[in-house]
C-alpha positions as CSV (number, residue, x, y, z in Angstrom):
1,X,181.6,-20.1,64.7
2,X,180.9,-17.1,62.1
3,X,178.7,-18.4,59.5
4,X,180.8,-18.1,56.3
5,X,177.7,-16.7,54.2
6,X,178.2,-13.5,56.0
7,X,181.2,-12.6,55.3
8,X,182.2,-9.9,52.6
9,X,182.3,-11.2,49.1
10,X,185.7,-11.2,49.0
11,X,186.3,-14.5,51.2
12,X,185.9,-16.3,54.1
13,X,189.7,-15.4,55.3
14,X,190.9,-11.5,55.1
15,X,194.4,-10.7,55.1
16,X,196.1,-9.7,57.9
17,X,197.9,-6.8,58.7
18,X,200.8,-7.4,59.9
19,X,201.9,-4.5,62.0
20,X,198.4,-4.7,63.6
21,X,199.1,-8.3,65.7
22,X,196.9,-10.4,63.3
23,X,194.2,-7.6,62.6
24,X,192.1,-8.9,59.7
25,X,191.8,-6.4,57.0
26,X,187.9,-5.8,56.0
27,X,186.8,-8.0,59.1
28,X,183.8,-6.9,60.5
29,X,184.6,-6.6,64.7
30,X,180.8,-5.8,64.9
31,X,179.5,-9.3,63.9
32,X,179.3,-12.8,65.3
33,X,182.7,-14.6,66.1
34,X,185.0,-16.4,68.7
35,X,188.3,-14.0,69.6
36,X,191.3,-15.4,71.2
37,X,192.8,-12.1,73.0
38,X,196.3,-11.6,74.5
39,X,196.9,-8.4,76.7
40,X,200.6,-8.3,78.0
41,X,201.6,-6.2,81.1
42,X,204.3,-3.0,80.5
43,X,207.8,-5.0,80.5
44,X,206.6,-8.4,81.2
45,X,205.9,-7.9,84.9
46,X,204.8,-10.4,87.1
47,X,202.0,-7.9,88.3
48,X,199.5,-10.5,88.4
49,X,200.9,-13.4,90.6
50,X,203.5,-16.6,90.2
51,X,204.1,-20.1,89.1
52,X,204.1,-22.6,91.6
53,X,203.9,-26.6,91.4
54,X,206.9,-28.9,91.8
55,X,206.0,-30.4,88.1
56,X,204.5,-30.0,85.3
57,X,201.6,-31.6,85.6
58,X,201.1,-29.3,89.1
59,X,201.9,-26.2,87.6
60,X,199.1,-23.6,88.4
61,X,199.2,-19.4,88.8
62,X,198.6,-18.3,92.4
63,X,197.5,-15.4,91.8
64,X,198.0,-12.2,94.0
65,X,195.6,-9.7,95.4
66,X,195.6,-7.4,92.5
67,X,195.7,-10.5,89.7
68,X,192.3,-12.1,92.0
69,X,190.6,-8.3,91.1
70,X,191.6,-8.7,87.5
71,X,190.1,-11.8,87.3
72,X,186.9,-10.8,88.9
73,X,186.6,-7.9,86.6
74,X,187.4,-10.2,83.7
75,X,184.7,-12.6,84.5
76,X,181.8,-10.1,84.9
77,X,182.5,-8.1,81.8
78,X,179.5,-9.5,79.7
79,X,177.5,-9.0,82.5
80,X,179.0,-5.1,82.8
81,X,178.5,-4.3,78.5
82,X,175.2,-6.6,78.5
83,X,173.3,-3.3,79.7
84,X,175.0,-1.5,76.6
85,X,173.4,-4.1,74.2
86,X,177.0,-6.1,74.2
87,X,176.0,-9.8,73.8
88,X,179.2,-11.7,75.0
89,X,180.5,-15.0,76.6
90,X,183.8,-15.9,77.8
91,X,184.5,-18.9,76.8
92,X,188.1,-19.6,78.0
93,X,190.4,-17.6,80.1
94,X,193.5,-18.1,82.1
95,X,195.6,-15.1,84.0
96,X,199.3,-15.5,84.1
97,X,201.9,-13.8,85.8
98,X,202.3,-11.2,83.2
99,X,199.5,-11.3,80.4
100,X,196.1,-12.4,80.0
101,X,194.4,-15.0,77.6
102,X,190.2,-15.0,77.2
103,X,188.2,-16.5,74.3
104,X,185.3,-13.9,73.7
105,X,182.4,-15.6,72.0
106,X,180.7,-12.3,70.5
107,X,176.8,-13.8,70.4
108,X,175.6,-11.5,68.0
109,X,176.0,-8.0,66.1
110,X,177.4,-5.4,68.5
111,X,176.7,-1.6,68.8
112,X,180.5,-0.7,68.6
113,X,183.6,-3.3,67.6
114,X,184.7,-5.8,70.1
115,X,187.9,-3.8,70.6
116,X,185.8,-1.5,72.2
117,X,185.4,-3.9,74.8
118,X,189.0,-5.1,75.2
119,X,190.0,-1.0,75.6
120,X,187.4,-0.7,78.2
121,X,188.9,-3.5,80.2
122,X,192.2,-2.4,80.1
123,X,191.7,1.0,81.1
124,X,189.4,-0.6,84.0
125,X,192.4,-3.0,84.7
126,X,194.5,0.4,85.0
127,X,192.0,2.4,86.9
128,X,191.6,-0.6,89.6
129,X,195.9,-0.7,90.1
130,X,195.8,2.9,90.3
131,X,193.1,3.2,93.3
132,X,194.8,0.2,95.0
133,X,198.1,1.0,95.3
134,X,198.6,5.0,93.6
135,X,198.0,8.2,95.7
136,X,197.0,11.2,95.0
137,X,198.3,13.0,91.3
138,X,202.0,11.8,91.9
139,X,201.9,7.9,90.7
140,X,205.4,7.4,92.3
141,X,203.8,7.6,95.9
142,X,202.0,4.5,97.1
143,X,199.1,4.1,99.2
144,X,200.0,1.8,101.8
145,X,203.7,1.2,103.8
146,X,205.6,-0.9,100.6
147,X,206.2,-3.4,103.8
148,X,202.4,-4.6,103.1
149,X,202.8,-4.3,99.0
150,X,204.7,-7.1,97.3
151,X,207.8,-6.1,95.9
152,X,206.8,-6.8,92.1
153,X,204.0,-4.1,92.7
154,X,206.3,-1.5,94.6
155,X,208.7,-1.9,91.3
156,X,205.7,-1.6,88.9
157,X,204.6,1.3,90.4
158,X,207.7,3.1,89.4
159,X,206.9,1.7,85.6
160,X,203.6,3.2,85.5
161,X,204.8,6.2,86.7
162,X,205.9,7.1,83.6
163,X,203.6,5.0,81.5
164,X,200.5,5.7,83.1
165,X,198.9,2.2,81.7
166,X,200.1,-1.0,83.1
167,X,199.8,-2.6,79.6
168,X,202.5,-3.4,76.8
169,X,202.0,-0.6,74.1
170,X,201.8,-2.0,70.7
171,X,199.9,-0.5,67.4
172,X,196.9,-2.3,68.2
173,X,196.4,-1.9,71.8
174,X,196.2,-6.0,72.0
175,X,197.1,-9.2,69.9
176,X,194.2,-10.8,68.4
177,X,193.0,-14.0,66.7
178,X,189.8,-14.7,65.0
179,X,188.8,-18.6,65.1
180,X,187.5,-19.5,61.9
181,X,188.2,-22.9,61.2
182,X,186.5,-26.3,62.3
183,X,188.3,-27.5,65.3
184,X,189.8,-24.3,66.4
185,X,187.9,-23.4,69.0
186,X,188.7,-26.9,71.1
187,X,192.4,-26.2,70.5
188,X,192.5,-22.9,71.6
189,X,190.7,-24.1,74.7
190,X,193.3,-26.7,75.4
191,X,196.1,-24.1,74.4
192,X,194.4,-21.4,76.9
193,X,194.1,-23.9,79.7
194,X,197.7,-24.9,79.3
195,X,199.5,-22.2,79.6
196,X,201.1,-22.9,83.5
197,X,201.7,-26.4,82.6
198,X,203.9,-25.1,79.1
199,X,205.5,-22.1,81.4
200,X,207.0,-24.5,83.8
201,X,208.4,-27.0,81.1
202,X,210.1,-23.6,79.9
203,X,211.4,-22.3,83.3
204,X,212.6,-26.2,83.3
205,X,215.2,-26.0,79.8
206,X,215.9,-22.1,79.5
207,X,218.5,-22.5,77.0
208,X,216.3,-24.4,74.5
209,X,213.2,-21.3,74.4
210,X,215.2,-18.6,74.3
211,X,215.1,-17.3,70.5
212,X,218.2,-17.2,69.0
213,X,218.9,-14.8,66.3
214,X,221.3,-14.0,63.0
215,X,222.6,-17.6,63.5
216,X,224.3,-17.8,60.0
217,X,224.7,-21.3,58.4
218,X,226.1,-21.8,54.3
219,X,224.7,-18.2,53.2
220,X,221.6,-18.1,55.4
221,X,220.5,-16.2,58.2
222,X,218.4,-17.6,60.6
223,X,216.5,-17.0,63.5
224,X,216.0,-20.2,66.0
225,X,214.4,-21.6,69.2
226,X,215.4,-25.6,70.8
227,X,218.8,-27.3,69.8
228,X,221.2,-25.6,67.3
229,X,223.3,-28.1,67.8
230,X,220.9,-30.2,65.7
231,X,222.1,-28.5,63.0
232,X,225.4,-30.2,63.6
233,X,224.0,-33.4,63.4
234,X,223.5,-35.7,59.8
235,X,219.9,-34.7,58.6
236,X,217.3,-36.4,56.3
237,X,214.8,-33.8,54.2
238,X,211.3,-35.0,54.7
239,X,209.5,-33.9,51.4
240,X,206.9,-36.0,50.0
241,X,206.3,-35.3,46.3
242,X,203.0,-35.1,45.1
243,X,204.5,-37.2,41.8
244,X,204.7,-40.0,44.4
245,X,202.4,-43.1,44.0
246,X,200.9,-44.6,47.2
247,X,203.5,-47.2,47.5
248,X,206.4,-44.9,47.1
249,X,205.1,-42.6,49.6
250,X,204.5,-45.1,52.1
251,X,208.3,-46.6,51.1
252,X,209.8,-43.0,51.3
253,X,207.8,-42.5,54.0
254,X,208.9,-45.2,56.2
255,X,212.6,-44.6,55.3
256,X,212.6,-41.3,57.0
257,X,211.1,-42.7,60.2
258,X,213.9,-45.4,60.1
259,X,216.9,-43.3,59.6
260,X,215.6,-41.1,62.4
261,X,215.6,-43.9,64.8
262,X,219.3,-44.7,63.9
263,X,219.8,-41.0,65.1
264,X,219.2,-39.2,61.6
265,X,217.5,-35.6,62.4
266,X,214.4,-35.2,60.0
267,X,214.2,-31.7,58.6
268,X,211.3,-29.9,56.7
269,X,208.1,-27.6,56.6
270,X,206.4,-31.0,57.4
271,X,203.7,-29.4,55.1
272,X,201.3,-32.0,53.5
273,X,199.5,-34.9,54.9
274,X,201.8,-37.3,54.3
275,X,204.6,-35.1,56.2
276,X,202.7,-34.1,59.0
277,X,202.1,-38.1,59.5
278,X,206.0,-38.4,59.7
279,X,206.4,-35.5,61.8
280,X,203.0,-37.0,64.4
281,X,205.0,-40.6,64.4
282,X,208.6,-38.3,65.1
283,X,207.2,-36.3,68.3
284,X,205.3,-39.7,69.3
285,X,208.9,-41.5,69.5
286,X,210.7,-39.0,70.7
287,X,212.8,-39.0,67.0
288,X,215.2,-35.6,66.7
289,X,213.5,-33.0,64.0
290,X,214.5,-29.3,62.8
291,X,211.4,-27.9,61.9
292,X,211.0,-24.9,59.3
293,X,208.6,-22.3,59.6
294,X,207.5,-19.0,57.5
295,X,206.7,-16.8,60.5
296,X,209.4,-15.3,62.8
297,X,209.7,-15.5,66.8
298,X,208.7,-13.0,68.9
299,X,211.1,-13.0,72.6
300,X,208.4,-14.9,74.4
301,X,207.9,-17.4,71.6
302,X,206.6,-20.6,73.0
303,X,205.8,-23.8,70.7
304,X,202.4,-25.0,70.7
305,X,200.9,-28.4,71.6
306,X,203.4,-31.3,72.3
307,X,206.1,-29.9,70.4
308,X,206.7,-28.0,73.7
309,X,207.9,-31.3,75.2
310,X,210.5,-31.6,72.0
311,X,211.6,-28.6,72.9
312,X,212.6,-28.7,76.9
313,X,214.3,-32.4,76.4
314,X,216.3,-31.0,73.1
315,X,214.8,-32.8,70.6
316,X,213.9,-29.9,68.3
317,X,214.9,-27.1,66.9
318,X,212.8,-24.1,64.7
319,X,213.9,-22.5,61.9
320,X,212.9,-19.6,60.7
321,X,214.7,-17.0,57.7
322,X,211.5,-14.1,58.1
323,X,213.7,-11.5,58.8
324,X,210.8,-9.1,61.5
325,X,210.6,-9.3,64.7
326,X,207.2,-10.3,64.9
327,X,205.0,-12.0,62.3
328,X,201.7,-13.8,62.6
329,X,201.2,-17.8,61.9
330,X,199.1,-17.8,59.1
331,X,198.2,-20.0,56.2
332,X,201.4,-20.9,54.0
333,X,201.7,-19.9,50.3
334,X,202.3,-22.5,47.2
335,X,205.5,-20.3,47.3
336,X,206.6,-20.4,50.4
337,X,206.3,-24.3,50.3
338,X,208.5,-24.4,47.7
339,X,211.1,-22.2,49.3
340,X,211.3,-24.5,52.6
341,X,211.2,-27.6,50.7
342,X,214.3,-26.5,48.9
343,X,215.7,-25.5,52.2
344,X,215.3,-28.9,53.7
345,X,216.8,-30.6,50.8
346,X,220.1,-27.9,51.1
347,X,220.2,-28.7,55.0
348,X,220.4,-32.6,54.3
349,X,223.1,-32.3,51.6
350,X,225.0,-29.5,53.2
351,X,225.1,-32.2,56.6
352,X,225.9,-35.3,54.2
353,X,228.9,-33.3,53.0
354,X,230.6,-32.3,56.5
């Protein structure tokens, strides 16, 4: 990890800018650190292969002729920029139908930002799909009879005809995330290497992962993924107050858990220690939970971890008011707390009134 002396006087952490898919501002792209990158195909095709397994635990990509080259090209990328004095290591990659995740472990100061290196490998990525399957200056013809060329490539080609990039354009080219904190990097491994396994529970429960938006509820607007019927359904705020001694936190804390298991849903940011350990013994049991967040859903929003479990058998649901499209998960503001803590308690006693 990035050794925190080395960092700009201003602090270990740099804001981000939001319109730039987590791009730190004053972050120095040149120096030592672990990236998690995301590049998405144009339109979310499946230009790189499919989910198969008949469970979860099976789920794997096969991937297809072009998706095998991509992964080839991925894989020998620090050996291709080692030459140019690019000291890299992947340490974490998994291809999926239609995007890409890889861990970059930049070794040491490079000559040119790291997104150097992610633009090189896209327009390689684009170059390679354009001399397999493209002829000539007219990229609507193809090179071989489409009776040989999977169907999900003869339809792409017709994308990139007028593209000319088989990438998702956004204002940063990629989405980004710079590890930084202890225990990170093992996550984002386990996250990486997940991904099939968490695609099929989605395909499984549809319904609950689609992202729901302007769902309006006693003067709020909301945006939501899981179960909105939970919101239907008598709720208990989880909010342990730092006034609390140890015995009434443990008291309080051990009254939530019980009116859960009498069918009670437990609502909250689930913010300090003392909540999260609620909201650890609620996903071990299985216990219903609407869960507020102060970051918004994108369309492909998928939750992390074993809240993705929640999620396909209807136990959860997330709750978000940001009103943008896309925002980053970041750390939370004394503020923001606050805010969802209020929330929670409005959501209980709105559902104690019905």
């Amino acid at each position: 990890m990035p050794n925190k002396t080395e960092q700009p006087e201003h602090g270990y952490r740099h804001p981000v800018d939001t319109n730039r898919h987590h791009r730190e501002n004053g972050w120095d792209y040149c120096g030592r650190a672990i990236y998690h990158i995301t590049l998405v195909v144009a339109e979310r095709q499946h230009l790189f292969g499919e989910l198969v397994g008949d469970s979860a635990e099976k789920a794997q990509i096969e991937l297809n002729e072009f998706g095998c080259k991509v992964n080839r090209l991925l894989r020998d990328t620090p050996e291709f920029y080692e030459s140019k004095g690019y000291s890299l290591r992947i340490l974490a990659l998994k291809i999926m139908p239609d995007h890409i995740h890889v861990l970059i472990h930049v070794l040491d100061h490079l000559p040119k930002p790291i997104g150097n290196v992610i633009r090189g490998f896209k327009s390689a990525c684009t170059s390679l799909f354009k001399r397999t399957y493209i002829g000539g200056d007219d990229t609507a013809n193809m090179h071989n009879p489409t009776a040989t060329i999977p169907s999900v490539i003869v339809h792409f080609a017709r994308i990139f005809a007028g593209t000319g990039s088989i990438w998702e354009k956004t204002p940063a080219g990629y989405h980004e995330r710079i590890l930084h904190a202890d225990g990170q990097l093992n996550n984002m491994i386990s996250y990486v290497r997940d991904n099939p396994r968490r695609l099929w529970l989605k395909k499984k429960r549809p319904e609950y992962f689609a992202v729901q938006r302007n769902v309006l509820w006693n003067g709020h607007c909301f945006s939501a993924v899981g179960n909105i019927l939970l919101l239907d359904s008598p709720m208990c705020a989880v909010h342990v107050r730092s006034r609390f001694s140890e015995d009434e936190s443990r008291n309080y804390m051990n009254e939530c858990i019980t009116s859960a298991r009498k069918g009670t849903v437990l609502v909250g940011a689930f913010i300090s220690p003392k909540e999260k350990q609620v909201l650890e013994i609620a996903i071990t049991e299985g216990l219903p939970i609407i869960l507020l967040v102060p970051y918004s859903f994108s369309e492909y929003y998928k939750p992390a971890g074993n809240l993705i479990e929640m999620c396909t058998s209807g136990k959860i649901l997330f709750l978000t008011e940001v009103s943008t499209e896309v925002s980053p998960r970041r750390s939370i503001s004394r503020e923001e707390c606050n805010i969802l803590n209020a929330l929670a308690e409005e959501l209980m006693q709105n559902s104690i009134s019905k």
